[in-house]
N, C-alpha and C positions, 0 to 999 in steps of 0.2 A: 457392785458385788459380783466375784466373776463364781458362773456356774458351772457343773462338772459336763464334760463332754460326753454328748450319748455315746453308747457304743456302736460302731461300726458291724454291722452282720451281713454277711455277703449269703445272697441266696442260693441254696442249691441249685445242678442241671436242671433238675425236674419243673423245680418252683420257677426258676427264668422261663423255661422255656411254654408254661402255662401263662405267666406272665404277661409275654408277646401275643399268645393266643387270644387271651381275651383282654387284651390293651384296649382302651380308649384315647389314649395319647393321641391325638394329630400327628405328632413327629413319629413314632413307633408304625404308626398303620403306614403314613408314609414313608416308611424305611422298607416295610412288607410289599408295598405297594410295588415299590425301584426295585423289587431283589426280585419279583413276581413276574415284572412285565421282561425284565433281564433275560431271566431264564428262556421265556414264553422267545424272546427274542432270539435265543440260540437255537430254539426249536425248529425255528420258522427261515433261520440261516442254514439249518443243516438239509433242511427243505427246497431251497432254493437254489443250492449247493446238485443235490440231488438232479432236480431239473435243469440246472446248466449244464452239468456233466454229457446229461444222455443227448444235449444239443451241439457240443461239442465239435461234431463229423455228422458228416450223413450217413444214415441205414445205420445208426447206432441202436442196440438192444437191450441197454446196459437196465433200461426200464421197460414194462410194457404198457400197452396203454391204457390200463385200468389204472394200476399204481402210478401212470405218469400223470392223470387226470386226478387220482388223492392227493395227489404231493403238491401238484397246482393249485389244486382248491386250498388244502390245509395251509399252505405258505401264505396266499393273497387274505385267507381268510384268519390266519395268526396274527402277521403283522398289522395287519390294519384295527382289527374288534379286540386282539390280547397284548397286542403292545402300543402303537402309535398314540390309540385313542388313550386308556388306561396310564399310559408312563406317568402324560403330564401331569393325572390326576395324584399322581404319587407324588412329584415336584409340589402341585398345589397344597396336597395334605400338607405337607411338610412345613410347606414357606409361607402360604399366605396368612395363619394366624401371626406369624411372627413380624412378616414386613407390614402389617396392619396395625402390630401392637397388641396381639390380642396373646390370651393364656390358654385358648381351645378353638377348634370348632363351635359352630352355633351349637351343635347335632353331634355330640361325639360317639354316641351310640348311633344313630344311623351312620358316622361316617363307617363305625368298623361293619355295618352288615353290610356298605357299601363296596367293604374289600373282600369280605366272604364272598359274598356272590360273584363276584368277579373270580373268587379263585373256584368257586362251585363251577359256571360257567365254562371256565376254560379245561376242567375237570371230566365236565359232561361233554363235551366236544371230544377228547382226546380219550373217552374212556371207548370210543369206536371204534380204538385201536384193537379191540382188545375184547370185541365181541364178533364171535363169526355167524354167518348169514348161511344158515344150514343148506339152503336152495344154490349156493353157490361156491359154499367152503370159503370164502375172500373175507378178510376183515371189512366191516360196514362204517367203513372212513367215508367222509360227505366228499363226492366226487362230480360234482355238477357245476365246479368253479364258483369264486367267489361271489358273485353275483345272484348264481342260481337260479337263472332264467326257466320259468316252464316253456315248453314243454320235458324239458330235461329234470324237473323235478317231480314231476306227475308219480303217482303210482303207479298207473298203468306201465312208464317209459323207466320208472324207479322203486321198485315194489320195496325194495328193503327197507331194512331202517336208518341208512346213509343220510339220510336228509334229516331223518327225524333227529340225529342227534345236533345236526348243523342248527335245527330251527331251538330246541328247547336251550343250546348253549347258550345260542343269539336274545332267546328271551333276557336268560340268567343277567346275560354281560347289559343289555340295554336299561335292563333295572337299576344294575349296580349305574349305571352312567346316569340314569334320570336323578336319582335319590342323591348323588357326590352331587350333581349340576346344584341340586336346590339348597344343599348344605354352605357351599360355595356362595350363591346368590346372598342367603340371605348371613353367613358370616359376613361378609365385602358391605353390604350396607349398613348392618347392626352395631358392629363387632370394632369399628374402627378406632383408634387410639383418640384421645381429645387433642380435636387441632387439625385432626387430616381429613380434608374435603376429600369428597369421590374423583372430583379433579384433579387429588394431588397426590392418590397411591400410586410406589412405584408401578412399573409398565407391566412386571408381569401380572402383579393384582388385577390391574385392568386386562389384560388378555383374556385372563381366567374367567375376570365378567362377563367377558361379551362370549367367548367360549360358551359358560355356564348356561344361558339363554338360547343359543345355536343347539345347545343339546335338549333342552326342557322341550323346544319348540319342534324339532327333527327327530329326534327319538321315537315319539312316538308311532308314525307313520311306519317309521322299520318295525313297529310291534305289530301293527294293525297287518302290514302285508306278511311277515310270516305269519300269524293268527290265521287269517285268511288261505292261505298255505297249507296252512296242518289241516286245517277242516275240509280242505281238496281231497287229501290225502289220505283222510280216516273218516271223514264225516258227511261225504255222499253229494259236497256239496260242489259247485263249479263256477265257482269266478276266473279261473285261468285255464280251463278247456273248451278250447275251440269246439270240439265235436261234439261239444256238450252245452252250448251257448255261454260260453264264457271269452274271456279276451285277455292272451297275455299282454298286452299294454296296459292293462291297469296294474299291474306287477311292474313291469319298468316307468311306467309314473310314480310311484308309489317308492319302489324300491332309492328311485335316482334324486326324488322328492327329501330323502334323507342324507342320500351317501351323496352329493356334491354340497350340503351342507357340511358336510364330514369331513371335505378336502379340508375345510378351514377347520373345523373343531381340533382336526393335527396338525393344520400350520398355523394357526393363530399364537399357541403359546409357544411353540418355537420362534416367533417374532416377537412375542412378550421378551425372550430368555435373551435373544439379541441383543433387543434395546436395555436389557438388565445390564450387560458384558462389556459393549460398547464402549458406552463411558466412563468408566472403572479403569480400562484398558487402553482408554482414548486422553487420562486424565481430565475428563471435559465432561460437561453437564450433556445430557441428549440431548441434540439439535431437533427442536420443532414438536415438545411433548404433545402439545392439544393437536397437529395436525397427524401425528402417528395412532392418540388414541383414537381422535372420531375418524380415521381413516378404517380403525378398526369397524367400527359401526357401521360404515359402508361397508365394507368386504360381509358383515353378514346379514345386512339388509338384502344385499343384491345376491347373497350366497342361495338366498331360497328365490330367485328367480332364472336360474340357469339351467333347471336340469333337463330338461329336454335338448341342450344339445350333445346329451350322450344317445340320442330318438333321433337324429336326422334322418335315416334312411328308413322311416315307417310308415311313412305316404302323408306328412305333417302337409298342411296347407302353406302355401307362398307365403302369407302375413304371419303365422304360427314362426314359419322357421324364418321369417326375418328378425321378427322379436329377440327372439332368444340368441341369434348370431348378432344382435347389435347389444345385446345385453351383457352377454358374454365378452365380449370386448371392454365394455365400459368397466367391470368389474378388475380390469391390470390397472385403472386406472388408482384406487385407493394403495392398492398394492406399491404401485409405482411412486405413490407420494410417499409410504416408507423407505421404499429404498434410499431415493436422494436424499430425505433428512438422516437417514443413519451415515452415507456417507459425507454427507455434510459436518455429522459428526466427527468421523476419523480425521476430516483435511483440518490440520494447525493442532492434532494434539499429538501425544507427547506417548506415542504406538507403545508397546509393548504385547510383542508378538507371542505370547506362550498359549498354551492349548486351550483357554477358551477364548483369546482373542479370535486364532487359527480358525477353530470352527463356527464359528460367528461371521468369519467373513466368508469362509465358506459355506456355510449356508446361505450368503447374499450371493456368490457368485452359482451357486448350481440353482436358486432356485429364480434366480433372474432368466438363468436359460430355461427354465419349467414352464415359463411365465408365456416368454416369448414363442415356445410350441404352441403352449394355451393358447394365443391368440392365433393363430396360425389354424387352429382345429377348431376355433369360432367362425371361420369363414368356410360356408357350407360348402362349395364344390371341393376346398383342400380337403375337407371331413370326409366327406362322400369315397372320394380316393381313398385316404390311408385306415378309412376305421378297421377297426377286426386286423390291423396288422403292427408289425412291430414297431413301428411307430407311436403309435399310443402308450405301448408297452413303457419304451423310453420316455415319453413324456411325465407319462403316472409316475416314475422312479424317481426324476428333476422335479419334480415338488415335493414329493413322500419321504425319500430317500434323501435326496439333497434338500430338501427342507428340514420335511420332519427330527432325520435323523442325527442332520448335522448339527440341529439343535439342540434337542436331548444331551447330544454328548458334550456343547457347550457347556450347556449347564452340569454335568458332571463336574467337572474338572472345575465348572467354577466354585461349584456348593458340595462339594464331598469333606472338604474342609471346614468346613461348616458343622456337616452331621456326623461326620467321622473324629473330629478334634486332631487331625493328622494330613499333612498335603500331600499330594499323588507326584512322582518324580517328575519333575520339566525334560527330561531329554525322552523319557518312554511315551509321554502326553503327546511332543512333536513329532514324531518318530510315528503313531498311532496316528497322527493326522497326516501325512504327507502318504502315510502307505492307504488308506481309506480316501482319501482326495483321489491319486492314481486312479486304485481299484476301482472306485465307484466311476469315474468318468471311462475309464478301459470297460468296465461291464454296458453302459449303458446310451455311452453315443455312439458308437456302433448299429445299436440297433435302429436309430434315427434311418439309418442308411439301408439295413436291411429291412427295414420296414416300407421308405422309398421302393423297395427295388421286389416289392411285391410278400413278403414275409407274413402269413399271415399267423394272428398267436392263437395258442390253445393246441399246434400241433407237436407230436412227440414225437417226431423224426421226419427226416426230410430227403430227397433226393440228392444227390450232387449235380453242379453244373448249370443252378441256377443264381450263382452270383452270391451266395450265402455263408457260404461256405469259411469264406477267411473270419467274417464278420462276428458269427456263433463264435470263431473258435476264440478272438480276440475277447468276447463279452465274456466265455469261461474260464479264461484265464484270470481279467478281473474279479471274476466274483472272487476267486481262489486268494486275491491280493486281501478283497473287502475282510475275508474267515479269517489272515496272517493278522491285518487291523487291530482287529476284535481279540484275536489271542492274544495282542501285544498289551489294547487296556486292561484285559484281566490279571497280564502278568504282573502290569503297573501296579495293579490295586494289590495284590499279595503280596510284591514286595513292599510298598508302601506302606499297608497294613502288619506287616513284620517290624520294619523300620521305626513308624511309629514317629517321625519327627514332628513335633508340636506345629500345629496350626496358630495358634493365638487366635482370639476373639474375633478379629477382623486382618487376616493375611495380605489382602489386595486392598484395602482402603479404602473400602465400600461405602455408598452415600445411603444404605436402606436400614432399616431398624436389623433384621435380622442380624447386621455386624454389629449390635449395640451389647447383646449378650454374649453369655462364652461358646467356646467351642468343643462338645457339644451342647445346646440349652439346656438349661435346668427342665427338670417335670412342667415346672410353671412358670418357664418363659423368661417371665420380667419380676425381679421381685416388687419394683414399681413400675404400674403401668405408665409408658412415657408419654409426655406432652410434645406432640411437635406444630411445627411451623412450617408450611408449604412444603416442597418436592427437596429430594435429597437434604432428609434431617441431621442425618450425622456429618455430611460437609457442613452444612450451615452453622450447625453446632461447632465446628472444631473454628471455623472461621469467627464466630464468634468470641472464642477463645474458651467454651464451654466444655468440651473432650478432646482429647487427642487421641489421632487412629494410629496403629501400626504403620496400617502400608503406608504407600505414599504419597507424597500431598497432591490433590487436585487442581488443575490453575483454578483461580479465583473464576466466581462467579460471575 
């Protein structure tokens, strides 16, 4: 018996736009999430923009060095705590109930306070702009770089409220990251469709797990030492002043105790997103699943046993800094076992070069060279030489940058189609990787060189005549290439998002649940929840003869 069709009611601006606000949707918060870190991203480029300019020539003025020291701290300390870390939590929101099989979050209420706070945080950071320091008339922007080593944050040496806004932000944002980590954790084990072993969710699933733990575990420590911090500073107390029996090394144990777990919590699921893109792009299964995942496991087992060699030069004992320089080495080694399986992967398939193959490989090739620095700065008289110069500088950007970022944008271009139900243009995709490929290696192997040639970072103008000179000017040029990049994806997306050409369910011929629904998902996912059978369900299923995908066929198995 057929029955009448409800009626169709399209909700008011008002009513949407409340909607979004207090959504519980996993897909929704992660759409908020990707437009959030976006922004925070442009912020953090116009920043870094800013501080390449005034390096540009020597005896440049264009900054002075109060504001050239805001702009440093605000850029290392946007990108890394309001985009890097945060993006991928937006990808996760997004993706991983869907490539699990699942119709939510475990926690869909804690996920959305998981994204308030992250936008309170980055709120209360950036509302410094915009508070003046009557003893000084200057906006009380946190200016003590992103690390914020005392004695530079002391009150005595920093009386304002510059720091105070850095530390109460960094709370906000480490909350929202503790509380997504355990929402994550225990969706991934609970939450899995019937049939899918923890052995056999796609790779980004698994990234996000071992991520998720790297965070639960390292998180905290960055709570306990700003905590510690603020009560230096308001509460009479003295664990980082010297003059007052306290020791700034327990602030860089502490501090580095966290943030080189960090390196990985932002390149982990940028290698998750790779090994997603790969094989999709490679027509071929990922070469070497179980030795990429548990390689993951190494990289964060050994991720919390390195940080001291960011402490080489603090009077560390011989057996102290031999440890950690042979530790530090062995850690390229899980890394290195991804590499050769992902490119094990590309050799004998069936390439297909569009923008998230593109960035996919280039994120293997810039963060291979990141790798190879890293190891170079685990051997303590090279460290001893170049630390505190541009060198580091460069190396921190070859895995951040050329990791992080190249991955992220992977994954745009792979899953916007996805969430958008519309694909991004292939000539502005390529076009956006070839001008960000240039730029980024123009801004930042340069400085490899100026760093060699005695550079040291953190200053805001320089002399001429000490060999530096060509090197700035080369690295300010690139950035300017990286800002053209970025303008070209946004333009992508608006025409695109004008254009409006149908995605279909599964565009590229994806082996993961998420291409089993439409594009974009329904409220709830799946109208049934799916049954699978080991690793890439939806090849297995079409080989079976059980669905057929769009894209293209995969070789056999």
């Amino acid at each position: 018996m057929a029955t009448a069709a409800l009626p169709i009611t399209r909700k008011s601006g008002l009513a949407e736009a409340l909607d979004w606000l207090t959504t519980v949707d996993h897909k929704k918060i992660g759409i908020m999430y990707l437009f959030l870190t976006f922004f925070f991203f442009i912020v953090g480029g116009v920043e870094a923009l800013l501080v390449r300019t005034q390096l540009i020539a020597p005896n440049l003025k264009l900054l002075n060095p109060d504001l050239y020291n805001e702009m440093f701290t605000m850029h290392g300390t946007t990108m890394i705590f309001l985009v890097v870390v945060p993006i991928f939590a937006g990808f996760a929101n997004y993706l991983v109930p869907l490539q699990i099989g699942a119709r939510d979050m475990a926690f869909p209420r804690l996920n959305a306070l998981s994204f308030w706070l992250l936008f309170f945080g980055g709120m209360v950071m950036y509302s410094s702009f915009f508070f003046i320091d009557p003893a000084t008339g200057r906006a009380q922007i946190p200016n003590a770089g992103w690390t914020s080593y005392p004695p530079l944050t002391t009150s005595q040496y920093n009386p304002g409220s510059n720091i105070d806004f850095w530390i109460l932000g960094l709370h906000l944002l480490g909350m929202s990251s503790i509380l997504g980590a355990i929402n994550f954790i225990v969706t991934i084990i609970n939450m899995r469709a019937p049939g899918m072993k923890l052995t056999d969710v796609p790779m980004f699933v698994w990234s996000m797990f071992i991520t998720s733990a790297m965070v639960v575990f390292s998180t905290p420590m960055l709570s306990v030492a700003i905590s510690l911090l603020l009560a230096d500073r308001h509460f009479g107390t003295n664990f980082f002043i010297p003059a007052q029996g306290g020791d700034p090394l327990l602030w860089q144990n502490l501090f580095w105790f966290y943030s080189h777990p960090a390196v990985y919590i932002m390149v982990v699921p940028a290698m998750g997103i790779v090994s997603e893109v790969l094989p999709v792009f490679s027509r071929k299964p990922l070469f070497g699943y179980d030795f990429i995942a548990y390689s993951s496991v190494g990289i964060a087992v050994l991720g919390f046993s390195v940080w001291a060699h960011h402490m080489f030069q603090v009077g560390s004992s011989l057996g102290v800094q031999t440890f950690f320089a042979a530790v530090s080495m062995v850690i390229a080694v899980p890394t290195g076992v991804k590499i050769f399986n992902w490119i094990a992967t590309l050799i004998g398939g069936a390439l297909d070069f569009r923008a998230p193959m593109l960035f996919a490989i280039g994120f293997i090739a810039m963060f291979t060279i990141g790798g190879l620095s890293g190891v170079m700065l685990a051997a303590v008289p090279v460290n001893w030489q170049v630390h505190d110069t541009y060198f580091v500088v460069a190396h921190l950007h070859y895995v951040l940058f050329g990791g992080s970022v190249f991955g992220f944008f992977a994954g745009f271009y792979y899953w916007i189609p996805k969430m958008a139900g519309w694909k991004l243009q292939k000539g502005w995709g390529v076009l956006h990787f070839w001008l960000m490929f240039i730029g980024f290696n123009l801004t930042f192997f340069p400085m490899h060189i100026s760093g060699l040639l005695g550079m040291p970072r953190r200053i805001y103008t320089y002399a001429s005549g000490q060999g530096w000179d060509v090197w700035n000017a080369i690295s300010t040029v690139g950035a300017y290439f990286i800002a053209a990049s970025v303008l070209v994806f946004i333009i992508n997306f608006v025409i695109s998002a004008i254009k409006r050409e149908p995605a279909g369910a599964d565009p590229w011929g994806g082996a993961t649940l998420e291409w089993a629904t439409s594009s974009p998902p329904p409220a709830y996912n799946f109208a049934k929840i799916p049954a699978v059978l080991g690793r890439d369900p939806l090849w297995k299923a079409e080989e079976a003869g059980l669905i057929h995908t769009e894209g293209e066929k995969p070789h056999a198995h």
